[in-house]
C-alpha positions as CSV (number, residue, x, y, z in Angstrom):
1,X,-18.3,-45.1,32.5
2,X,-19.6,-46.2,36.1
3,X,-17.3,-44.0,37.7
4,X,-18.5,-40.8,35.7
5,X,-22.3,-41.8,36.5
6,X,-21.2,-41.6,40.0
7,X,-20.2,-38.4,40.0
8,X,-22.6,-37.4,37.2
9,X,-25.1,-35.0,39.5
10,X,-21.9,-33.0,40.9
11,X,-20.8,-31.9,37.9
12,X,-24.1,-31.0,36.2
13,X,-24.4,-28.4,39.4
14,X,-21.2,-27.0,38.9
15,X,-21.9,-27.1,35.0
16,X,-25.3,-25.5,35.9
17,X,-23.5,-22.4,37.9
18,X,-21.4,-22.3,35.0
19,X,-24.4,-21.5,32.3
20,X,-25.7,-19.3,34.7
21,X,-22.7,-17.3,35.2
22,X,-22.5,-16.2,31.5
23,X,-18.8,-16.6,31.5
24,X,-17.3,-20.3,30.0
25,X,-13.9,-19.4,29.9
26,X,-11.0,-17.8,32.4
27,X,-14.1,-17.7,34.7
28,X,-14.9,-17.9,38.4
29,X,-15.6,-21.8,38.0
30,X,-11.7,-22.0,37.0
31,X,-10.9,-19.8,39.9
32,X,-13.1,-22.3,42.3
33,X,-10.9,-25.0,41.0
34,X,-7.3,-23.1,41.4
35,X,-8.5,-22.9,44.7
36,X,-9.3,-26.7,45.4
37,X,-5.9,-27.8,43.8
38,X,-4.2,-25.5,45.8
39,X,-5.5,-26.9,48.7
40,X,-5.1,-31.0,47.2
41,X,-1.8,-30.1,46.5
42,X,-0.1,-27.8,49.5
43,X,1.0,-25.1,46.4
44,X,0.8,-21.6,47.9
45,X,-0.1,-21.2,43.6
46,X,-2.1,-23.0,41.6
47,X,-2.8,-21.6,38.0
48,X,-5.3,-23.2,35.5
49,X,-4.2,-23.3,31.5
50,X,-5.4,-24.9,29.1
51,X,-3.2,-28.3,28.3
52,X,-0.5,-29.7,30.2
53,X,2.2,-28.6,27.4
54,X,1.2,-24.8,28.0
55,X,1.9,-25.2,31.6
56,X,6.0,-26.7,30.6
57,X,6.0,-23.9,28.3
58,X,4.3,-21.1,30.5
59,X,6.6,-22.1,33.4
60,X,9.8,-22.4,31.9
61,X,9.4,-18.9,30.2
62,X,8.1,-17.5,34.0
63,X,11.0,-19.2,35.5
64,X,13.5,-16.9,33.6
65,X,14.9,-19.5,30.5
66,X,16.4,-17.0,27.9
67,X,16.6,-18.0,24.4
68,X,19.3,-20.3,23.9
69,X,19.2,-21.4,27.6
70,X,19.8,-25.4,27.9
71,X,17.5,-27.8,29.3
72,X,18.3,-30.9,30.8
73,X,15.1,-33.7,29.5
74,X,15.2,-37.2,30.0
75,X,15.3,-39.5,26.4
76,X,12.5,-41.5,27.9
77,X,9.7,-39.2,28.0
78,X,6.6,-38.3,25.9
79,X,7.8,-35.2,23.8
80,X,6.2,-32.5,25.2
81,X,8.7,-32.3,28.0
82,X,11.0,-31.3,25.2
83,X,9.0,-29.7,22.7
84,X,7.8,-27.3,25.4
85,X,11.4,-26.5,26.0
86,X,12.3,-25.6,22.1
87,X,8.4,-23.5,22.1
88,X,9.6,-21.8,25.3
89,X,13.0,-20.5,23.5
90,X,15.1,-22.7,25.3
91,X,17.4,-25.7,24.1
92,X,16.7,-29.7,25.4
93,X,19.7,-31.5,26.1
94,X,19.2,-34.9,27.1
95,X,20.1,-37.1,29.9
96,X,19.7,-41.1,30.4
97,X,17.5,-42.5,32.5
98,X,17.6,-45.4,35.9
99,X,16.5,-48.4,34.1
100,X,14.2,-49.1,37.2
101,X,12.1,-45.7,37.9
102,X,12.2,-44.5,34.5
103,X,13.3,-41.2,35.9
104,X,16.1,-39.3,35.0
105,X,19.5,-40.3,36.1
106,X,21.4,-37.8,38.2
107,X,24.7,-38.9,36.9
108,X,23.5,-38.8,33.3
109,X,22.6,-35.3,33.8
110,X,25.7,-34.1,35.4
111,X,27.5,-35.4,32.0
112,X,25.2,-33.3,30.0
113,X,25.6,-30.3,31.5
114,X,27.5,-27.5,29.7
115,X,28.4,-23.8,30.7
116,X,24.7,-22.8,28.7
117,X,23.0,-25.4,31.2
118,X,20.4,-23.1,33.3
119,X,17.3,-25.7,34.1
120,X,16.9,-29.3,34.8
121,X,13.8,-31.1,34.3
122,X,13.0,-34.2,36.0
123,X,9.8,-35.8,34.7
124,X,7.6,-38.2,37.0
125,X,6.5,-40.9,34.7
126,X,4.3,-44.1,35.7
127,X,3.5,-44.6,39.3
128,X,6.7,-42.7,41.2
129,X,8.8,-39.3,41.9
130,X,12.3,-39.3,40.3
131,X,15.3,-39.4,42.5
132,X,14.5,-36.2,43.6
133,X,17.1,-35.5,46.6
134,X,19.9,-36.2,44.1
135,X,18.9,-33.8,41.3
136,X,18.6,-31.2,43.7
137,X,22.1,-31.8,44.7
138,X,22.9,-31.6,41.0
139,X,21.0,-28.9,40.6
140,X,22.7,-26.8,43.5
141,X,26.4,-28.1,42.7
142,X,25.8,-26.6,39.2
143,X,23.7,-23.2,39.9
144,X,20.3,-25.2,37.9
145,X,16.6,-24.1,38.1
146,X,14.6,-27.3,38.9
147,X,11.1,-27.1,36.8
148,X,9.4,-30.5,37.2
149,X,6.9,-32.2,34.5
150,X,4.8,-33.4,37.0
151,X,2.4,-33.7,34.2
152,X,1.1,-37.2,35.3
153,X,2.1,-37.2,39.5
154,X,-1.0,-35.7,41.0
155,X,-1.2,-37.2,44.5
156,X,2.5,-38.8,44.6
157,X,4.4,-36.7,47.6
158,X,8.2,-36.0,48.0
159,X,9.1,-35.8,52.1
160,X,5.5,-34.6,52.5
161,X,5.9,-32.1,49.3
162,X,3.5,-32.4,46.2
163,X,5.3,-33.0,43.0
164,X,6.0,-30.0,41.4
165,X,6.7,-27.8,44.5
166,X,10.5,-29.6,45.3
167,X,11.7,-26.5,42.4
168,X,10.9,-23.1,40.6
169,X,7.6,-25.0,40.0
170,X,5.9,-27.9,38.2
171,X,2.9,-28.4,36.1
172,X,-0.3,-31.0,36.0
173,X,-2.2,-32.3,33.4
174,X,-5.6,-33.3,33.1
175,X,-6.0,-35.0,30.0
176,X,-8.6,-36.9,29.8
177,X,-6.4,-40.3,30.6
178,X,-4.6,-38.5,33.7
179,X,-5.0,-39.7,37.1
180,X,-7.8,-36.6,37.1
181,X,-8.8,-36.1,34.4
182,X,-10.3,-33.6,32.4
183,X,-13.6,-34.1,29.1
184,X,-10.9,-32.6,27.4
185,X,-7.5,-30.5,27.6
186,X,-6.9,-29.0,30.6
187,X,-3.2,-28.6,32.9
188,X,-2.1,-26.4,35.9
189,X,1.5,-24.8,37.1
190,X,1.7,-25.2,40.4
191,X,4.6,-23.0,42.3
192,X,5.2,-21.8,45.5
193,X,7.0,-18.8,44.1
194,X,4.3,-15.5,43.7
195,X,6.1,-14.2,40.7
196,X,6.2,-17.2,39.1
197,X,2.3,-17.7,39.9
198,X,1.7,-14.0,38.8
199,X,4.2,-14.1,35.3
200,X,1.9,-17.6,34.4
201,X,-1.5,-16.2,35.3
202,X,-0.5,-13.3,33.2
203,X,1.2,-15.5,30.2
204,X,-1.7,-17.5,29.5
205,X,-4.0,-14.5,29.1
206,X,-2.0,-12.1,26.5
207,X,0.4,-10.8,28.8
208,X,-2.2,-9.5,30.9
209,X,-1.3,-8.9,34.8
210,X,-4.0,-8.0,37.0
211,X,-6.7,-9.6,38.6
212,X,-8.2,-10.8,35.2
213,X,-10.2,-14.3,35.8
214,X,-14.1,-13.7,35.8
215,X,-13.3,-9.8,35.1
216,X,-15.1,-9.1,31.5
217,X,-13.6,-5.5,32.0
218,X,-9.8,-6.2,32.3
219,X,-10.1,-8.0,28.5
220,X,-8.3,-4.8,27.1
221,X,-6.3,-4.0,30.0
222,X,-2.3,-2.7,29.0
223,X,-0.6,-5.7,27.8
224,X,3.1,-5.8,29.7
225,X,4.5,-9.1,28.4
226,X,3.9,-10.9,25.0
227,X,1.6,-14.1,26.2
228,X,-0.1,-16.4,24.2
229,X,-4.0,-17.5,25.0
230,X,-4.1,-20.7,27.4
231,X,-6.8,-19.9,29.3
232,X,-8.6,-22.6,31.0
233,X,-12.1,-23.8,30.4
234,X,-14.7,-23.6,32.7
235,X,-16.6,-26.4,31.6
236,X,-13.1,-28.4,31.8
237,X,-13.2,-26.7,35.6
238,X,-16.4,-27.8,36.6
239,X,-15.7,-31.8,35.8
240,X,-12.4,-31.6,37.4
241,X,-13.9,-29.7,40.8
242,X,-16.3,-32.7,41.1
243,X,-13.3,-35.5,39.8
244,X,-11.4,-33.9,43.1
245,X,-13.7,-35.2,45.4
246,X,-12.9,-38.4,44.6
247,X,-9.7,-38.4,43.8
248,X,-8.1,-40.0,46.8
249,X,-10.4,-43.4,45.7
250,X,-9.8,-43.3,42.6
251,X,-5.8,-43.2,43.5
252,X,-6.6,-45.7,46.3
253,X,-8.6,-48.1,43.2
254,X,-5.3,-47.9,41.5
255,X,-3.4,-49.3,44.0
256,X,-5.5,-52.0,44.1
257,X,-5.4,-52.7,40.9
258,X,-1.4,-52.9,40.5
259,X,-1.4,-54.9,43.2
260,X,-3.8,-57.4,41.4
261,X,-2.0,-57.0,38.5
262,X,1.7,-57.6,40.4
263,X,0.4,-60.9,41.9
264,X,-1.1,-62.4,38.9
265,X,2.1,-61.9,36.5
266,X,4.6,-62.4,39.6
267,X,4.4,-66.9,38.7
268,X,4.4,-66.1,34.3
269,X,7.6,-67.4,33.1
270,X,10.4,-64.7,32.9
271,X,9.4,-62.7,30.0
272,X,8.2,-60.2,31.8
273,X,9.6,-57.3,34.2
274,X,6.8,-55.4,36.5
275,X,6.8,-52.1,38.2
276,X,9.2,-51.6,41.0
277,X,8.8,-48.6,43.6
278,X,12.4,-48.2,43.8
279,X,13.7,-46.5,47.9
280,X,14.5,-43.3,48.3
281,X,16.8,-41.2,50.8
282,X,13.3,-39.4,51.7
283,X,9.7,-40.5,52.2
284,X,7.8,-41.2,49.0
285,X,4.7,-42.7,47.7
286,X,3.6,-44.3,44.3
287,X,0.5,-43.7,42.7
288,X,-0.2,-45.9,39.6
289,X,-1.0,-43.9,36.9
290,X,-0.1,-46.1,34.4
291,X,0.8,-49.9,34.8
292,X,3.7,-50.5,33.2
293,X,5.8,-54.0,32.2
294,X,9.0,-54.4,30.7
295,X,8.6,-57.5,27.4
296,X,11.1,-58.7,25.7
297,X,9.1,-59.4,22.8
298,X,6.8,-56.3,23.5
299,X,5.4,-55.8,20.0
300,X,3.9,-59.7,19.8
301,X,2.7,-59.4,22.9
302,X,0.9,-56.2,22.1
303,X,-0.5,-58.1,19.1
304,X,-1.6,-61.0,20.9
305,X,-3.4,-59.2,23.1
306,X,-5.0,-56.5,20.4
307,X,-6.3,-60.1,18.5
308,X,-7.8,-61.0,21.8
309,X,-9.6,-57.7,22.1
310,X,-7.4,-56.1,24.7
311,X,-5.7,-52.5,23.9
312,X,-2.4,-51.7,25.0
313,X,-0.3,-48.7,24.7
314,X,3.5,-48.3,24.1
315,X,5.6,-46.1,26.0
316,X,7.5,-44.7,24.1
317,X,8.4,-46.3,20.9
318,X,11.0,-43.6,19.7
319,X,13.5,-42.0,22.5
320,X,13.5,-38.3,21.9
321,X,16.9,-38.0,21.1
322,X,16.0,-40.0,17.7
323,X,12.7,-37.8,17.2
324,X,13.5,-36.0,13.4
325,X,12.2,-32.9,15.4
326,X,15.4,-32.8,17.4
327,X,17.6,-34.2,14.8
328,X,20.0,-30.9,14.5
329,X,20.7,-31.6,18.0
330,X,23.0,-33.9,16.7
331,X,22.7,-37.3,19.0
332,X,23.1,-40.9,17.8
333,X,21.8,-44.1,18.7
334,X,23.5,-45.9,21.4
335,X,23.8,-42.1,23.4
336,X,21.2,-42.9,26.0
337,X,20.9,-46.9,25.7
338,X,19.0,-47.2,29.2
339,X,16.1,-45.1,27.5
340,X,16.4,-46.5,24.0
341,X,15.8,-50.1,26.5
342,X,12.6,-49.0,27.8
343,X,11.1,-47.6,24.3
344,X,11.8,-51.1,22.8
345,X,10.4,-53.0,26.0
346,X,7.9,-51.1,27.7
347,X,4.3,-51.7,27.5
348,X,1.1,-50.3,29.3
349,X,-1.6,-52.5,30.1
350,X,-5.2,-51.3,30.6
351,X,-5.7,-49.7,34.0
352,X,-8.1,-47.3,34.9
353,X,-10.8,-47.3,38.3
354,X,-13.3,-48.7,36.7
355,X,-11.8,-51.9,35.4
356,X,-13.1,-55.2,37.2
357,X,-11.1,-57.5,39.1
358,X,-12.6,-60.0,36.3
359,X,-10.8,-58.4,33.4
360,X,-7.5,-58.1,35.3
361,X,-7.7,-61.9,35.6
362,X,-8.6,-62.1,31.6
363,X,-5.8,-60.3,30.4
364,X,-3.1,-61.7,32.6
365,X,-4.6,-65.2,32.0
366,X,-4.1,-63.7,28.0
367,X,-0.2,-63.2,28.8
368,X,0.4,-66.5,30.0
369,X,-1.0,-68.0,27.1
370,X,1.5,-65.9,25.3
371,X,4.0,-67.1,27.1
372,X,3.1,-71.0,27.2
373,X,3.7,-70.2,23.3
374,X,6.8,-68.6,23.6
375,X,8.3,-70.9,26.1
376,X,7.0,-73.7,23.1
């Protein structure tokens, strides 16, 4: 891709100091890059794992959730927000979402809490922060521990705070489709908190505490706490340090492109719903990660566009409360119908830095035709 050839000779010198150095994984590369997040991001912490889903799970077990401890999870989210819960020990209860943000609704989650309630989880989904000042209110009325799944808000800012440092902690991830992304798996916890930092830097390498990354020596240290192995990759490291550079263009690019995007479908006939940046209490900003539209006929419109040649991706097609992997949890359809709304509705449409201004115009010329022949 043009934006990878760009950046091309940055990451083979930071690939080259990583051959040279020996060490491809839990190295100094991935220390270089804690270092430039931190500083992106504000986080006094920034720890480097291995996938976004390690971070959730990492955090949540660093924050203090005991087994059995309840989770508050949107419906509308991808599952890892609650599978990392269930892997962590804990229990996901869900909540509904706002209809607009796709967020979790503070309301919603003040129903759902019970006496075993100990964590809420907002998740940031799309292209904005969820209601943020509210939750915390929840949160603080009800003696919760925020941990945010700011798995896909890199850049997006709460009152001047990143995402992930409004509670205990949140996490990033850098899959390969993310905002930065990574050749592969990669994710972050970032925290304010030291012990938090300290518990996750020791999780994702056995349980060891210490000093251990680029330290061949500390690899049979005493291990305090059981941890699992999510160490980060240095080769993963190394492509995001030189992605970072440009990130703020490549955020800036997205922008541009939603805004193409708005004013092109704004004059199709009214099948359609686009992205709203809904107001806050505090100052906030969006960054597009994914372009998202609401269809009421979302699964003909996907295959209209797929004969034409243009991918799409559904978000999400089964709420997590109807997942069979939480089906002892006991909920029913029609629990949460705000997020059972979105999964049959919702529907991403290609977005990414390097698309042209050209193919914006071919696929939302696309959807018109599709609806000229649903308006037939």
């Amino acid at each position: 891709m043009e934006s990878f050839e760009r950046i091309w000779p940055e990451v083979r010198r930071h690939l080259t100091e990583v051959a040279g150095s020996g060490k491809f994984s839990h190295g100094q590369k991935v220390a270089e890059f804690e270092r430039a997040l931190a500083a992106y991001t504000g986080a006094r912490h920034a720890v480097a794992v291995n996938s976004g889903t390690d971070a959730l799970v990492l955090l949540l077990r660093a924050a203090g959730l005991r087994p059995g401890d309840e989770v508050v999870v949107p419906a509308f989210t991808f599952v890892a927000s609650a599978s990392s819960v269930v892997l962590a020990g804990g229990r996901p209860v869900f909540a509904d979402i706002d209809p607009v943000s796709y967020a979790l609704d503070p309301e919603s989650v003040a129903a759902a809490i019970t006496p075993r309630t100990r964590f809420v989880m907002p998740v940031h989904l799309f292209c904005q922060m969820a209601d943020m000042d509210a939750l915390a209110g929840v949160a603080a009325d009800h003696g919760l521990t925020i941990v945010e799944d700011s798995a896909e808000a890199i850049g997006m800012r709460w009152n001047g705070k990143h995402a992930g440092l409004l509670g205990a902690g949140g996490v990033l991830s850098f899959f390969p489709t993310k905002t930065l992304g990574a050749l592969g798996d990669a994710g972050a916890v970032l925290t304010d908190d030291d012990r938090i930092a300290e518990t996750v830097g020791a999780l994702r390498h056995h349980g060891r505490f210490g000093p251990t990354l680029g330290d061949f020596r500390r690899i049979s240290t005493e291990t305090t706490q059981a941890g699992q192995n999510s160490k980060a990759d240095d080769i993963q490291a190394a492509v995001l340090l030189a992605k970072l550079d440009r990130l703020d263009a490549d955020i800036a690019r997205r922008a541009e492109l939603a805004a193409a995007y708005t004013e092109r479908l704004a004059t199709v006939p009214g099948i359609l719903r686009l992205p709203t940046v809904v107001a806050r209490t505090s100052a906030t900003n969006p960054v597009y990660y994914v372009y998202l539209i609401e269809v009421r006929h979302r699964d003909a419109l996907a295959a209209f566009l797929a004969q034409r040649g243009i991918g799409t991706e559904t978000y999400y097609p089964v709420p997590l409360h109807r997942q069979p992997c939480f089906a002892q949890l006991g909920y029913d359809e029609g629990d949460f119908p705000h997020a059972e709304a979105a999964c049959r509705r919702t529907l991403a449409l290609p977005f990414h830095p390097d698309l042209t201004m050209d193919q914006v115009d071919h696929v939302c010329e696309t959807i018109r035709a599709f609806a000229q022949e649903e308006a037939a």
